[in-house]
N, C-alpha and C positions, 0 to 999 in steps of 0.2 A: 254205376249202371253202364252197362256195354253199351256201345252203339250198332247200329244193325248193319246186319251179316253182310259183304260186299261179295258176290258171285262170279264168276268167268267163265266161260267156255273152255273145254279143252278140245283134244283129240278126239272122231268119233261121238259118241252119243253120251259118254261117260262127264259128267258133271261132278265140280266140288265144290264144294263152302267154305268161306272163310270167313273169319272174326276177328274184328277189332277188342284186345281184352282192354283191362282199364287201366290200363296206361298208355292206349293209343302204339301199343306195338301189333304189329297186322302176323295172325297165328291161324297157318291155312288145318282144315278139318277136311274130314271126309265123310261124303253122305250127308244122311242128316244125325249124326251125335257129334253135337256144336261141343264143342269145350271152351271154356273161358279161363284159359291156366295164364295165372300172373308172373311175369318175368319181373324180376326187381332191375328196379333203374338204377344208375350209380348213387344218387341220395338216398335210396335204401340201403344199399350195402355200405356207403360212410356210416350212416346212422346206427347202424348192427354194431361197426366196429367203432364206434362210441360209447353203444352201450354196452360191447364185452368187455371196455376195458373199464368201465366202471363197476362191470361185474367181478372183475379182477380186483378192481381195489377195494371194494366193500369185502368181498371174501378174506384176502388176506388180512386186512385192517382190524377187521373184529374177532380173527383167529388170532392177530397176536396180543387183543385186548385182552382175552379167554387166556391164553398161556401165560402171558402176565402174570395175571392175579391167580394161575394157579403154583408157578413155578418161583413166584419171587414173595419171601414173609412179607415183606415191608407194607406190599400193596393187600394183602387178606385183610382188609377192614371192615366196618359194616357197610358206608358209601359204595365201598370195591364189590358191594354183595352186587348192587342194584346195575349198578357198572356191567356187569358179567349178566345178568338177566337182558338188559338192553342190549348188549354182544350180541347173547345166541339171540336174540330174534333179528335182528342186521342181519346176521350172519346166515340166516335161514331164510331170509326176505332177499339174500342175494343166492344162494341156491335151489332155491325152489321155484319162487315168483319172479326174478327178471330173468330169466333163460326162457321160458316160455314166452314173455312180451317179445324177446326178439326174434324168435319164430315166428310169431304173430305180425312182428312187421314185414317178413321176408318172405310173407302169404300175402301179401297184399291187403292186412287185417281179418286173411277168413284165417276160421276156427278149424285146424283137419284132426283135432284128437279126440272127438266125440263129447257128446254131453254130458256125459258123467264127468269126465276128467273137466271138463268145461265149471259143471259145479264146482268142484273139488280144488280147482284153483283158486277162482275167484274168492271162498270161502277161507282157503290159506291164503289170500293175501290180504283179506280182511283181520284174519286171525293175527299172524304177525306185524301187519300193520298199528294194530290196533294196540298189542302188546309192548313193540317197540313206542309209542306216545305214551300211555302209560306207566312205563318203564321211566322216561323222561320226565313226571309226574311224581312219581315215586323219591325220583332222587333230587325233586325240588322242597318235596314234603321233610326227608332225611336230613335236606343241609338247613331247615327252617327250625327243625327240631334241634341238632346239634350248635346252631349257634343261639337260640332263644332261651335253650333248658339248658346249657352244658353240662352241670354238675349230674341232673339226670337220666340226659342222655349216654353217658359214659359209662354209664353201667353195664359195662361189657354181655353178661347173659342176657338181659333184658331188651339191649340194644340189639344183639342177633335174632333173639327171637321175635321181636319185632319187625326186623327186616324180611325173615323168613316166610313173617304171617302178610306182610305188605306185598311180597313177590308172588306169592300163591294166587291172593287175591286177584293182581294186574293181569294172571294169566287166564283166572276162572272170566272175571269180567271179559277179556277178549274173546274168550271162548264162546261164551251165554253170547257175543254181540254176531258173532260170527254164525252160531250153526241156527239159529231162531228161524232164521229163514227154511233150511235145510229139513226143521223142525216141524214147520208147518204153522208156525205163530205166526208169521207173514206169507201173505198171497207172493206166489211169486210172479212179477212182470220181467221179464228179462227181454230181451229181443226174441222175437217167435221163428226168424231167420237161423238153421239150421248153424250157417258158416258165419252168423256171430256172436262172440263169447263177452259180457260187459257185467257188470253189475243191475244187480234186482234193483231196481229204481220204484219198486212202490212208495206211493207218497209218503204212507204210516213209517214205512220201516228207514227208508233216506234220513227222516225226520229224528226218527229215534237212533240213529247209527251213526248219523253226522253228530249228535250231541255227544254222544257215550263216549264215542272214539277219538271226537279231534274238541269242541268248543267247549265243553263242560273241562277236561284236562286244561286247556286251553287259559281258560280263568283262573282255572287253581295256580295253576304256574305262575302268571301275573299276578294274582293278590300275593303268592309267598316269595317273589323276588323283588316287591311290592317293600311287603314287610320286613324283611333282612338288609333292606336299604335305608329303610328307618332306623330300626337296630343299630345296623352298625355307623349311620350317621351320630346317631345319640351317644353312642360310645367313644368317636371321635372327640367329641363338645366335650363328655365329660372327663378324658383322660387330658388335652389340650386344659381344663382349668385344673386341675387335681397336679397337672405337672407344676404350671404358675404359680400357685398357693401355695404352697408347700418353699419353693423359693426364698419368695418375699418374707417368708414367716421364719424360714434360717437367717436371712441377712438382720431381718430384727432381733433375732436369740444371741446372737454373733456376736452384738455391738452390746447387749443391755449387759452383756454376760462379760464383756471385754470392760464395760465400765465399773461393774461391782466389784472386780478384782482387782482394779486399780486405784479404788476407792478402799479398799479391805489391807489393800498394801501401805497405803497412806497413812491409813489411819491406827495403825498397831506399829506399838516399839516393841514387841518381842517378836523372837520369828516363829512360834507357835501361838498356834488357837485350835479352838475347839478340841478341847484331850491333846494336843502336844501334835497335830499332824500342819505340816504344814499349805502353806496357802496354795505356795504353785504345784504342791499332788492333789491339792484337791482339785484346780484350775485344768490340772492334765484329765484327772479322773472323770470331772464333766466332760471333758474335751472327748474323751472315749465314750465313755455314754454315747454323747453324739453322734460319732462319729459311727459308730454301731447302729444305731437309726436311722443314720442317713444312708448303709449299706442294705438294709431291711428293707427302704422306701426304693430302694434304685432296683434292687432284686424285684421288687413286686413293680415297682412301675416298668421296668425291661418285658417282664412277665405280658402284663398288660398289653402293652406293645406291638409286642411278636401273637399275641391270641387277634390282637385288631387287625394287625396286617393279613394274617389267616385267612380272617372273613370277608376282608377283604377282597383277596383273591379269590376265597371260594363265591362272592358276592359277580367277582369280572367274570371267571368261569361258565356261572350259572344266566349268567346275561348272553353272552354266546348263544351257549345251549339252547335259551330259550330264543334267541333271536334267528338264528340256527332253524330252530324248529318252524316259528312261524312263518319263515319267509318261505322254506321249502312247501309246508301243509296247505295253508291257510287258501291260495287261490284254488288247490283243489277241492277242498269242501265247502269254497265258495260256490263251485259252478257245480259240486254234486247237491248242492243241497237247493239249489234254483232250478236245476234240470226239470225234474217234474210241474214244477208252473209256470213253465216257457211254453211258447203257442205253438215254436218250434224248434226241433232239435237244435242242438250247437254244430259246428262245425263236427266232425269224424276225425279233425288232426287235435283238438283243441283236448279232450281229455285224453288221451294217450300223452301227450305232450305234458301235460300237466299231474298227471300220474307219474311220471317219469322224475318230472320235477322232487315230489315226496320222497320218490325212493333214494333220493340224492342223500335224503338226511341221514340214511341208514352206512351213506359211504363217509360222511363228514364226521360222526360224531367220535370217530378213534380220534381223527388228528386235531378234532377240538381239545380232547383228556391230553394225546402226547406234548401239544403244544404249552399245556398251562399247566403240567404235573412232569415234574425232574425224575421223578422215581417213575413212571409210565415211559418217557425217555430213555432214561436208563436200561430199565427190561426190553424194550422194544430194539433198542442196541444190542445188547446182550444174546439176544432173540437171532440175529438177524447177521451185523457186520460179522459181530465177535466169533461167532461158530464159522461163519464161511473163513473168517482169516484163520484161527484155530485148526480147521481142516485140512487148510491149505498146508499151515504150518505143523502140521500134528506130530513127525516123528521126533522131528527137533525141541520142540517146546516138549516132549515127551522125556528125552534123552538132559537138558537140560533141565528138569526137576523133577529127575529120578532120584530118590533117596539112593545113600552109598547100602550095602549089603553090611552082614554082620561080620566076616570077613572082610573086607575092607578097616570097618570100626576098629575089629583086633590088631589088624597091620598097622595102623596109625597109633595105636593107644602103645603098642611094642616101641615104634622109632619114637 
């Protein structure tokens, strides 16, 4: 709220007015069409240039998530499907919706693009919001399923179309959460103030948009990283005794088997038995047998193994992710979802601040995947150093693995 107008005398009879805007910068007017134009302070324009550069790196980060998985085999999985849905909506949450917050903040929080666009934002960043958590969701459900059912999840068509029908779904859901309002299924409460743009804060709909979007995902996530921890604990115990037994149970075959044969040798004056073969091919013959089994047990126990370490890792991954996720979300749809039964508003810096917070997850979640995935590493290198040095270096490394010409081949095949 402005403070009031502080006036002067000048020259003659001619009189002007001036205004303190809201930052306590003194901005003189003339007559009586008062203006209250916000000049940003230096904490605004740090702030700006805070947020563009995390506009910067959410953009690039989820473009070269996206080019990744289209440009390298390795990474076209079904996981990489859910991967690349969670991308573009980052990716589109930092193109569309944080460029407008930071004009937002370099207005002093007014709204100068009208109400329609005023809807129409808020509604896209509900939409990819909502999509990118869901997306998060999706790919907790994906690694619960691939490590619980493996033999049936591997079913390659099944498992794409699968993923295909899960993706559709995360976006139709964000969408129903998003436009209802728009729709006319919820009253709309917004601020009645022309120059501010926030969220519909009806009780009904807060109530129903905070579950859809953040707490209900929210649970699903923890019960299935929940249960993959069980999983692959259980797997631990039982590969740790299945290695043991197995052991103990050759050192006993070793010795009873080392004794019969030394008892069989003892005990016969000719040097054949059984049809004329003797003792030490058959002593060897068991000994291969064996040894043949013990190559069979070590192949599948190695197997075993390298599947636990797997889930392992996709077990640390998905802890991140989720940890990741809630730390960013979780205070803001604490205080969006108490907003409506507070006696009085919050602060004005407290959700913008804390919106800001959320969008942070949309910049984190590439270098969570680069960090804990060699092959995401890889392409992201490949992407990025390898093309700038390649560019650098192009005529040479060009000229240097240039095939010889057919011409050459003859001259060489002549001397």
């Amino acid at each position: 709220m402005a403070s009031p107008a502080a006036t002067a005398a000048t020259s003659g009879s001619i009189w002007t007015t001036a205004t303190y805007s809201t930052n306590n910068n003194f901005v003189p007017t003339s007559g009586k069409n008062l203006t209250n134009e916000y000049t940003p302070l230096w904490t605004d324009l740090l702030q700006a240039a805070v947020f563009s550069v995390l506009i910067f790196v959410t953009i690039v980060g989820n473009t070269l998530v996206i080019a990744a998985v289209i440009t390298t085999r390795r990474l076209r999985s079904v996981t990489n499907c859910f991967v690349s849905s969670l991308a573009a909506a980052d990716l589109l949450v930092g193109l569309a919706v944080m460029p407008p917050a930071v004009l937002l903040q370099l207005n002093g929080g007014h709204w100068e693009l009208g109400e329609i666009l005023c809807h129409s934002w808020v509604s896209l960043d509900v939409l990819l919001c909502t999509a990118s958590i869901l997306s998060l969701c999706a790919i907790s459900i994906d690694r619960y399923l691939a490590v619980t059912q493996p033999l049936v999840y591997s079913r390659r068509r099944r498992s794409k179309r699968l993923a295909g029908s899960m993706i559709i779904v995360v976006w139709l859901i964000a969408g129903a959460i998003a436009s209802l309002p728009m729709l006319g299924c919820f009253p709309n409460s917004q601020s009645t103030d022309k120059k501010k743009c926030s969220y519909n804060m009806d009780t009904s709909y807060v109530i129903f948009s905070a579950m859809g979007s953040f707490f209900l995902p929210m649970l699903v996530m923890l019960y299935v990283y929940a249960r993959i921890s069980c999983v692959i604990a259980r797997r631990h115990r039982h590969l740790e005794t299945t290695s043991s037994e197995p052991l103990n149970r050759r050192t006993t075959n070793q010795k009873e088997r080392s004794r019969s044969v030394k008892s069989k040798r003892s005990g016969c004056s000719t040097p054949l038995e059984s049809g004329g073969i003797p003792f030490d091919q058959i002593a060897d013959e068991g000994e291969a047998e064996n040894s043949g089994k013990r190559m069979t047990f070590r192949t599948h126990q190695q197997s075993c193994i390298n599947r636990v370490a797997r889930e392992t890792k996709t077990a640390g991954t998905l802890a991140v992710v989720v940890g990741g996720f809630v730390a960013c979300w979780l205070p803001f749809f604490i205080l969006y979802l108490a907003t409506p039964f507070m006696p009085t508003n919050p602060p004005n810096t407290l959700m913008p601040a804390l919106t800001w917070l959320g969008w942070i997850n949309s910049a984190i979640n590439p270098f969570i995947y680069a960090f804990y995935s060699a092959d995401f590493r890889l392409a992201f290198w490949r992407l990025t150093c390898q093309k700038l040095c390649r560019g650098r270096a192009g005529p040479i490394v060009q000229r240097r693995v240039k095939p010889p010409t057919a011409d050459a081949r003859t001259e060489a095949s002549r001397t």
